[in-house]
C-alpha positions in Angstrom: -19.0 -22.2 -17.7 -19.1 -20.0 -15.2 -17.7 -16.0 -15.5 -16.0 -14.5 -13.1 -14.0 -11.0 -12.6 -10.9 -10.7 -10.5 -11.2 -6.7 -9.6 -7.5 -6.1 -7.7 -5.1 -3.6 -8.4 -2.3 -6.2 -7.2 -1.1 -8.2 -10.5 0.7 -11.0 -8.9 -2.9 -10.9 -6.3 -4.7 -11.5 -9.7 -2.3 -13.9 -11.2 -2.5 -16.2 -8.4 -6.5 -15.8 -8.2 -6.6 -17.0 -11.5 -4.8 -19.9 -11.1 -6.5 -21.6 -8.2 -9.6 -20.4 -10.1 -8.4 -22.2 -13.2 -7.2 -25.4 -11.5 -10.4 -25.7 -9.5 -12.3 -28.0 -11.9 -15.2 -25.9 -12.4 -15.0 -24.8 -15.7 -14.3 -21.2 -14.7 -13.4 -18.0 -17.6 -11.6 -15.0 -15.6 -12.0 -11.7 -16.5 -9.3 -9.2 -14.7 -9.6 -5.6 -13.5 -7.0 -3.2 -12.3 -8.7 -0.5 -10.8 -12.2 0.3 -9.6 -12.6 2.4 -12.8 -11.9 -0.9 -15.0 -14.3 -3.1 -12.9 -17.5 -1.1 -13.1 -16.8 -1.0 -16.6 -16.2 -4.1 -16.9 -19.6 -5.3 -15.2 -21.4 -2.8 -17.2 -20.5 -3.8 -20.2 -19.8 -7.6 -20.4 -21.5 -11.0 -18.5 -20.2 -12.2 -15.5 -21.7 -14.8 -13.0 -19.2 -14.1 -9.8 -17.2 -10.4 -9.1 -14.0 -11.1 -6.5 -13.4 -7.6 -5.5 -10.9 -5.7 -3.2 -11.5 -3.0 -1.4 -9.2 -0.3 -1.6 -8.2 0.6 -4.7 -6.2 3.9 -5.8 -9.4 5.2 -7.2 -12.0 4.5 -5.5 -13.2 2.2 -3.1 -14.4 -1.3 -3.1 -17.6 -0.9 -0.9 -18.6 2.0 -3.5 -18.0 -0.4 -6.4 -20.4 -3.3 -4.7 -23.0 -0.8 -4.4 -22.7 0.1 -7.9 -22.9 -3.5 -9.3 -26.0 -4.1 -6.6 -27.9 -1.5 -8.5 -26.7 -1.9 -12.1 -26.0 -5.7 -12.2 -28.2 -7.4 -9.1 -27.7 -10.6 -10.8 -23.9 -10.7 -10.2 -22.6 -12.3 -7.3 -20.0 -10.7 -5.5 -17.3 -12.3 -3.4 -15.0 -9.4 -1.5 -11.7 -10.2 -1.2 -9.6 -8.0 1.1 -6.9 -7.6 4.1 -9.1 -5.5 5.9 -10.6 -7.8 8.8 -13.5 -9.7 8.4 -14.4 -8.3 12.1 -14.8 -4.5 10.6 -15.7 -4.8 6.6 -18.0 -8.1 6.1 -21.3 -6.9 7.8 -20.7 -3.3 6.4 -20.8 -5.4 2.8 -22.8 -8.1 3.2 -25.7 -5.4 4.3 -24.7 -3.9 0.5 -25.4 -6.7 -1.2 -22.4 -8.8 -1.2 -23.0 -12.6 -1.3 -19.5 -13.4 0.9 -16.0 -12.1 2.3 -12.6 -13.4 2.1 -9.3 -12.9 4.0 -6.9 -12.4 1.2 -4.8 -15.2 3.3 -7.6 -17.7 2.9 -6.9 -21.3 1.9 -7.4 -22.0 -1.9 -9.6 -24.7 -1.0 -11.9 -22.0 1.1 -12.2 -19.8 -1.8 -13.9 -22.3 -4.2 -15.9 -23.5 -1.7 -17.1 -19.7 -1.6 -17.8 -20.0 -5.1 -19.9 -23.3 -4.8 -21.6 -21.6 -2.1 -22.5 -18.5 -3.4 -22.7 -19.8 -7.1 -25.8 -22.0 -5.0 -27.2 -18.9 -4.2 -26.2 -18.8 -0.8 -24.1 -16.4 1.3 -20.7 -17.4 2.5 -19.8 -16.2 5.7 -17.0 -17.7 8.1 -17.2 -19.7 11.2 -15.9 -16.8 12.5 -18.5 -14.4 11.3 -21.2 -16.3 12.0 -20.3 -16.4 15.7 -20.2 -12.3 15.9 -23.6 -12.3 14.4 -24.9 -14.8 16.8 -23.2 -12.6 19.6 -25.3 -9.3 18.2 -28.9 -11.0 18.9 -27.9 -10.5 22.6 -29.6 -7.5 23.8 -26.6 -6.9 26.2 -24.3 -6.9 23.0 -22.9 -3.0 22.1 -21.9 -2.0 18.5 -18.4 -0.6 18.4 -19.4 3.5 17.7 -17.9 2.8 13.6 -20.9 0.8 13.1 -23.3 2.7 13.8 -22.0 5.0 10.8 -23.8 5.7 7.9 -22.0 4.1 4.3 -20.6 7.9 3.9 -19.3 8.7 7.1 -17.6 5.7 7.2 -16.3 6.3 4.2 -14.7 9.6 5.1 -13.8 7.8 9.0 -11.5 5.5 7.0 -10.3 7.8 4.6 -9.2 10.6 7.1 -7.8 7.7 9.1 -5.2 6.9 6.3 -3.9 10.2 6.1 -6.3 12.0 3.5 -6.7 15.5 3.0 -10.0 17.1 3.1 -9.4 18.2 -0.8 -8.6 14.5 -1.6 -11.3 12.8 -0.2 -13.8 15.7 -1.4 -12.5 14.7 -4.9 -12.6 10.5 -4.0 -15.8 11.2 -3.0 -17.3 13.7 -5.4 -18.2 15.8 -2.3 -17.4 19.6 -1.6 -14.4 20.5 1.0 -17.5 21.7 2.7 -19.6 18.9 3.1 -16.2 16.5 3.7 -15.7 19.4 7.1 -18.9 18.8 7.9 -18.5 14.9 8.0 -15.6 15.8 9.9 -17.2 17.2 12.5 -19.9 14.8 13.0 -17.5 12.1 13.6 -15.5 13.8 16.1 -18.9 14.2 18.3 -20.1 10.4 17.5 -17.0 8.9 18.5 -16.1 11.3 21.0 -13.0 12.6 19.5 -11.0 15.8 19.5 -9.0 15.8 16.3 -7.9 14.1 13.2 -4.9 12.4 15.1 -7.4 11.2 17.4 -9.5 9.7 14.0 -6.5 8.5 12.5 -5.4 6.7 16.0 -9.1 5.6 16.2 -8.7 3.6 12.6 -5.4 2.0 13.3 -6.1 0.9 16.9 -10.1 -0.6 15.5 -8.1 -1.9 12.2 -10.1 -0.3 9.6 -7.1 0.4 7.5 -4.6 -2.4 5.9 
């Protein structure tokens, strides 16, 4: 049998997860999880072979949870599963340890074969993807300024990019108002930015945000 949890804070999401899971012929158990407090307590304290997590979730972030599993549960397998565009988010996770990324609007049929692939121990990755990574081995190829952030400042880009107050992401990100200014700051220099219009504009028009 093989264990896997559904971390989304979307019921019907979930719901229809678990069915194509179910149907799929592979013998498969779900677990669900509502929030990103209920998956890492989930993994923590229970067995699972394959975590399908989102990435935005009221309480926390998705990115932040993979990294957590990486370092508490290596042995789990996890598949993100998002709207946010393959383009932006897959690197940024597959370089935290995730074993594969999913549109949200994928085919059923694409998502077990994820779970074959990954269940093989290999990475799944897109046609698509694969093609922007063969594109970055050319040494004339640029990195959009967003990806040459650290984990955190990304973090706070995206965040102050979706309307966030300093205060609420210090408190997301169990940082002081301080320290989030500071981050501030540092992003307006690295992507050449004046203010937090300007960041929020930056995130819609680059598609960091759903």
């Amino acid at each position: 049998m093989i264990h896997v949890l559904i971390a989304d804070d979307h019921a019907l999401l979930r719901r229809g997860v678990r069915e194509i899971l179910e149907e799929g012929g592979m013998g498969i158990i779900v677990t669900e999880a509502s929030s990103a407090a209920e998956a890492l307590k989930a993994v923590l304290h229970n067995t699972y072979d394959i975590a399908l997590l989102d990435i935005a979730f009221p309480d926390g972030n998705g990115l932040d949870v993979l990294k957590e599993i990486h370092s508490q549960r290596p042995q789990i397998r996890v598949l993100l599963l998002s709207m946010y565009p393959e383009t932006q988010y897959a690197q940024r996770a597959l370089h935290l340890g995730a074993s594969g990324y999913l549109a949200k609007n994928s085919a059923p049929d694409e998502l077990m074969n994820a779970i074959k692939k990954v269940m093989s121990g290999g990475k799944y990755i897109t046609p698509a993807l694969a093609e922007q990574l063969a594109q970055e081995i050319s040494p004339d190829f640029e990195k959009p300024a967003h990806e040459k952030l650290s984990d955190r400042e990304f973090r706070v880009l995206t965040a102050l990019g979706t309307g966030k107050s300093i205060g609420e992401i210090a408190t997301e990100l169990s940082l002081s108002p301080k320290t989030v200014s500071t981050y501030r700051s540092r992003l307006l220099e690295k992507l050449k930015l004046k203010t937090t219009a300007d960041i929020i504009r930056y995130v819609l028009e680059n598609q960091l945000s759903d």
